[in-house]
PyMOL commands that place a pseudoatom at each C-alpha (Angstrom):
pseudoatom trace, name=CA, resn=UNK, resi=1, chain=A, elem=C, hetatm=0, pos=[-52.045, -7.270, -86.009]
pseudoatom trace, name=CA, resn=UNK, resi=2, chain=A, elem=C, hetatm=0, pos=[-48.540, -8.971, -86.277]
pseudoatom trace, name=CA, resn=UNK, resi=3, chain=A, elem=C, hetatm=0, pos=[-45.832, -6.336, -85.773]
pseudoatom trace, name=CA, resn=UNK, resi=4, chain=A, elem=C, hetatm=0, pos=[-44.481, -4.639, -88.834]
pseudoatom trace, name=CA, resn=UNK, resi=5, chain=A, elem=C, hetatm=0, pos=[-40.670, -4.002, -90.080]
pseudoatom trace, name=CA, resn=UNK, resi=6, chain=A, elem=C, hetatm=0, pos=[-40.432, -1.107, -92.015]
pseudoatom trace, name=CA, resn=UNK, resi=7, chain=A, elem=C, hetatm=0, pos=[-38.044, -1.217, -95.114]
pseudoatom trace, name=CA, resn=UNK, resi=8, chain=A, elem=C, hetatm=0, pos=[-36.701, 1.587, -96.801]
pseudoatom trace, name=CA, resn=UNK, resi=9, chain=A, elem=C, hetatm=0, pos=[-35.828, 0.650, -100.489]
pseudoatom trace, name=CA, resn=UNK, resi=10, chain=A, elem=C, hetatm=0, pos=[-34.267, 4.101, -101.575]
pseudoatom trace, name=CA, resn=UNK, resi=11, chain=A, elem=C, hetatm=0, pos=[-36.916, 6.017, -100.316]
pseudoatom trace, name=CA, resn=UNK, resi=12, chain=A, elem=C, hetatm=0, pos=[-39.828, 3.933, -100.785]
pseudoatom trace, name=CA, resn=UNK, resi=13, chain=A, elem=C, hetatm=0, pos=[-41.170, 2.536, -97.619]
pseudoatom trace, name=CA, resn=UNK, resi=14, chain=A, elem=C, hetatm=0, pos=[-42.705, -1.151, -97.501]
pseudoatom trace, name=CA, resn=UNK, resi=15, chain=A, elem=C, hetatm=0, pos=[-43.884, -2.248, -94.137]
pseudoatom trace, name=CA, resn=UNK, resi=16, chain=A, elem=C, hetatm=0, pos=[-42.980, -6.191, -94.401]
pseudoatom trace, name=CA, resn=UNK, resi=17, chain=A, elem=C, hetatm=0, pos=[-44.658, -8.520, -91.773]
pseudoatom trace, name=CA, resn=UNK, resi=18, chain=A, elem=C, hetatm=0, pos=[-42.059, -9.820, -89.350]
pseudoatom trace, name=CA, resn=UNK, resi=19, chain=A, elem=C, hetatm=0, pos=[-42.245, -13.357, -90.305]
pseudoatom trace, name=CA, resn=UNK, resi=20, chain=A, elem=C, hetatm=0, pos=[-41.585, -12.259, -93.891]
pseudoatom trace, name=CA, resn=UNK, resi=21, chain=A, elem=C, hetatm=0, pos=[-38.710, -10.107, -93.005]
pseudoatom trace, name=CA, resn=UNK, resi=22, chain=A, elem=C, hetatm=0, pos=[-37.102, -12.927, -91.097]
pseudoatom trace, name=CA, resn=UNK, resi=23, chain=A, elem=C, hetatm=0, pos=[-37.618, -15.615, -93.457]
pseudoatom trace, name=CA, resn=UNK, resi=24, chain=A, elem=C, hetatm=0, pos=[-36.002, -13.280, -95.854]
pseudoatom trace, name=CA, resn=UNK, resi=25, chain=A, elem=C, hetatm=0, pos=[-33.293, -12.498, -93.500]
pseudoatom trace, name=CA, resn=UNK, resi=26, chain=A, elem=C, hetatm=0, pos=[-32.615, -16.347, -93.537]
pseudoatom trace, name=CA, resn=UNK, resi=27, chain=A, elem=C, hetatm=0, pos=[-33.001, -17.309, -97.295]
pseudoatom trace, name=CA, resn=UNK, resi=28, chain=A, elem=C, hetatm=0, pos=[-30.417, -14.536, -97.592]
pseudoatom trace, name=CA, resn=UNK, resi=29, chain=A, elem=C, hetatm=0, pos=[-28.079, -16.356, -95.030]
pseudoatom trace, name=CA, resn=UNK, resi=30, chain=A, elem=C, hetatm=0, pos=[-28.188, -19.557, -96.727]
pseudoatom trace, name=CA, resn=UNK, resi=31, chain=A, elem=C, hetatm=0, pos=[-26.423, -17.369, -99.510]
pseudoatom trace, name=CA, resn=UNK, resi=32, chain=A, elem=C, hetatm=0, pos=[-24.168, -15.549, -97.747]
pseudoatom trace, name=CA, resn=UNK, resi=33, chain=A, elem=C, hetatm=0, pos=[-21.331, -17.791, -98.320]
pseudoatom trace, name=CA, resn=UNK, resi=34, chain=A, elem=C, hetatm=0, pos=[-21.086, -17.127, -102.449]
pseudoatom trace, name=CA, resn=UNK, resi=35, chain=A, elem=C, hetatm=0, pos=[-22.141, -13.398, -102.418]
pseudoatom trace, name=CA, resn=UNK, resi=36, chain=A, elem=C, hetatm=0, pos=[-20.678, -10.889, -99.831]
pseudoatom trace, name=CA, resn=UNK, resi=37, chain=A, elem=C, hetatm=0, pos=[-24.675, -8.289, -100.909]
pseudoatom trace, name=CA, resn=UNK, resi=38, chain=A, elem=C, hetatm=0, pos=[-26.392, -11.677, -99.219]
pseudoatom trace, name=CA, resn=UNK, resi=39, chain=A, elem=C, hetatm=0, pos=[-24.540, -11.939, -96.495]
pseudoatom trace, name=CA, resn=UNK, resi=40, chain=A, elem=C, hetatm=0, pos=[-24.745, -7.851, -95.923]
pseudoatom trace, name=CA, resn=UNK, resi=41, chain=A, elem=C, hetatm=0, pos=[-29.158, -8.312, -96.305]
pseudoatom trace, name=CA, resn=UNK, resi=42, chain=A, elem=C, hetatm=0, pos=[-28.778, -10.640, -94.060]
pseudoatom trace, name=CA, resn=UNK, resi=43, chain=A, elem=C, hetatm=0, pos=[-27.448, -8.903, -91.374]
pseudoatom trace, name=CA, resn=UNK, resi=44, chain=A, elem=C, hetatm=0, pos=[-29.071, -5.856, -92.511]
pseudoatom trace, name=CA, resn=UNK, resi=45, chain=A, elem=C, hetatm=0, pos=[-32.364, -7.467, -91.959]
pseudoatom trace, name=CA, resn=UNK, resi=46, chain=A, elem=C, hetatm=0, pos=[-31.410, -8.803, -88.582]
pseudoatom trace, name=CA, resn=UNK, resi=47, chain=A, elem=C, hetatm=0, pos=[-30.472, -6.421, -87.214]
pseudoatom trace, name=CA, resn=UNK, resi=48, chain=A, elem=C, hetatm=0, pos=[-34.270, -4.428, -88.727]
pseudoatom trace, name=CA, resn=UNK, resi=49, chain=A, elem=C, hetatm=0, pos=[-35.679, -7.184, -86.789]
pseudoatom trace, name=CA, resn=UNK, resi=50, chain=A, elem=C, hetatm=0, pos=[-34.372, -5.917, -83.209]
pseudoatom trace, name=CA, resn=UNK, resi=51, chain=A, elem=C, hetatm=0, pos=[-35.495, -1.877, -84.407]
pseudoatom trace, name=CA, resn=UNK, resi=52, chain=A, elem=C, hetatm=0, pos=[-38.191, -2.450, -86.492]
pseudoatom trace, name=CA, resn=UNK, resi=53, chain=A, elem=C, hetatm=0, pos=[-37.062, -0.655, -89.484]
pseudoatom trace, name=CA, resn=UNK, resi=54, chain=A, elem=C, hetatm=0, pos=[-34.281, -0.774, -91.938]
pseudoatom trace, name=CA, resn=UNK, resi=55, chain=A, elem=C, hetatm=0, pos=[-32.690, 1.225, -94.831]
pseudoatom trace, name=CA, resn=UNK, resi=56, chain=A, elem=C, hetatm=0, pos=[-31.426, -0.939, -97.986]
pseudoatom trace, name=CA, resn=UNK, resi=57, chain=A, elem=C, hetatm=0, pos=[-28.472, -0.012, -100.116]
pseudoatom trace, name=CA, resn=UNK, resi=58, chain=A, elem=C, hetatm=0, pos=[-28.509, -0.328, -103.790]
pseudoatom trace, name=CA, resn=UNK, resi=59, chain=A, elem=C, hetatm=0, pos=[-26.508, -3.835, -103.306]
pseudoatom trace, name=CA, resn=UNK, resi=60, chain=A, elem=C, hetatm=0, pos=[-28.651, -5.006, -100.363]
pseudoatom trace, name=CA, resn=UNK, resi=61, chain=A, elem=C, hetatm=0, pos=[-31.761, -4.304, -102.624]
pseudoatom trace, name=CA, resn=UNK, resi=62, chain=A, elem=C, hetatm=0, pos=[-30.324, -6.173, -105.333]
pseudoatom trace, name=CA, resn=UNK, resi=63, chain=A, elem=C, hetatm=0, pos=[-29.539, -8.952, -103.322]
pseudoatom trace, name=CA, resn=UNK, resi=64, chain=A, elem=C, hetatm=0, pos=[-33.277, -8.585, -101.692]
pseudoatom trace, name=CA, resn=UNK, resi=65, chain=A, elem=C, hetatm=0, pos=[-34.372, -8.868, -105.403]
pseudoatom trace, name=CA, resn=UNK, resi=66, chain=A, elem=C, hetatm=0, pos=[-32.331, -11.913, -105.844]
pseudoatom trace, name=CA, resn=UNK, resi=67, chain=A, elem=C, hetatm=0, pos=[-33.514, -13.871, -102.804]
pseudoatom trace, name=CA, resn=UNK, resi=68, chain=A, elem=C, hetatm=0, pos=[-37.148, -13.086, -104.188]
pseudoatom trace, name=CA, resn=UNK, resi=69, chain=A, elem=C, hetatm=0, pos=[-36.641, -14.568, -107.346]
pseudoatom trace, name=CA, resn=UNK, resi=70, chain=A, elem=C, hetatm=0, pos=[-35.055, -17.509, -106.089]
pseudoatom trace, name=CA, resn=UNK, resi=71, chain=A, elem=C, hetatm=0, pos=[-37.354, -18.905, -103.797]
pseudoatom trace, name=CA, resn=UNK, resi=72, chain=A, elem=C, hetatm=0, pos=[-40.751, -20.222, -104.269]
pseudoatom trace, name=CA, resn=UNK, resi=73, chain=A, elem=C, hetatm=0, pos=[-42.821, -17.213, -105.724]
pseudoatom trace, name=CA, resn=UNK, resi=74, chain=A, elem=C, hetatm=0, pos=[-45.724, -18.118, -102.948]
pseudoatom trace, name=CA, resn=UNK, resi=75, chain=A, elem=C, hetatm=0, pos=[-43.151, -18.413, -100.001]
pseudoatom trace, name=CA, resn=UNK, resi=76, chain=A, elem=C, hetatm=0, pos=[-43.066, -14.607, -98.917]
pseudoatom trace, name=CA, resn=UNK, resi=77, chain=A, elem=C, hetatm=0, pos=[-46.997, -14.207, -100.268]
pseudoatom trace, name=CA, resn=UNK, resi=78, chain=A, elem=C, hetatm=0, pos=[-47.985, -10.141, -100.460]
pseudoatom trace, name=CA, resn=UNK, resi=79, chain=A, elem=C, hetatm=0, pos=[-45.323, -8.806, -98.942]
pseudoatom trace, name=CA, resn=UNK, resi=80, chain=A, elem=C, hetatm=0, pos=[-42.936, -10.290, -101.826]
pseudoatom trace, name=CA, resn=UNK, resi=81, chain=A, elem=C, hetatm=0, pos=[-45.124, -8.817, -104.759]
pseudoatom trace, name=CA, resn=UNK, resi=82, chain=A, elem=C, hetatm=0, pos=[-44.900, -5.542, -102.726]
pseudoatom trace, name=CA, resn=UNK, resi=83, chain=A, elem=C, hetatm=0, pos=[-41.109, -5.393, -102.340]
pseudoatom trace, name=CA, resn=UNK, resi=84, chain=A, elem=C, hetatm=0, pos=[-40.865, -6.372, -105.917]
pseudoatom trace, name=CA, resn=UNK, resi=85, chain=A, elem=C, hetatm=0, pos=[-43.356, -3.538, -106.870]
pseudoatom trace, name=CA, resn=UNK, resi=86, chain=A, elem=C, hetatm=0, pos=[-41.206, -0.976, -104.518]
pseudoatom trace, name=CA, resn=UNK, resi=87, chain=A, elem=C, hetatm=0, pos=[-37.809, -1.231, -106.467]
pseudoatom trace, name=CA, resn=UNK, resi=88, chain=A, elem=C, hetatm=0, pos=[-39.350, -1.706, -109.817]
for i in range(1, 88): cmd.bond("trace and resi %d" % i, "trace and resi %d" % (i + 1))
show_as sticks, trace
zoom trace
């Protein structure tokens, strides 16, 4: 099985396939010039890449939320229903 990131979303934890948590990290990028909580996922999420687990802020999860909604709702499949259900 692909590798796992595990992502703490105030104290919920969502294990996000890797792909998912990268293309994340990078839809969050492409923001990170208007909104400093993009730019902070971002990083946030690359750097949970390298240790395979990360803990979200309150801004980092509303920017996570953000990024969700944004995109194509089939572009970060399961995983993306199961963030969304996490900080509901």
């Amino acid at each position: 099985m692909e590798e796992a990131i595990e992502i703490n979303l105030d104290g919920k934890v969502v294990a996000v396939p890797r792909e998912v948590v990268s293309a994340i990290a990078a839809a969050a990028a492409a923001r990170a010039g208007v909104s400093e909580r993009h730019r902070d996922l971002s990083l946030h999420l690359g750097r949970a890449l390298e240790s395979g687990q990360v803990t979200l802020g309150q801004g980092e999860v509303r920017a996570l939320v953000a990024v969700l909604e944004e995109e194509h709702p089939d572009r970060f499949g399961a995983a993306a229903a199961e963030l969304r259900r996490a900080v509901a």
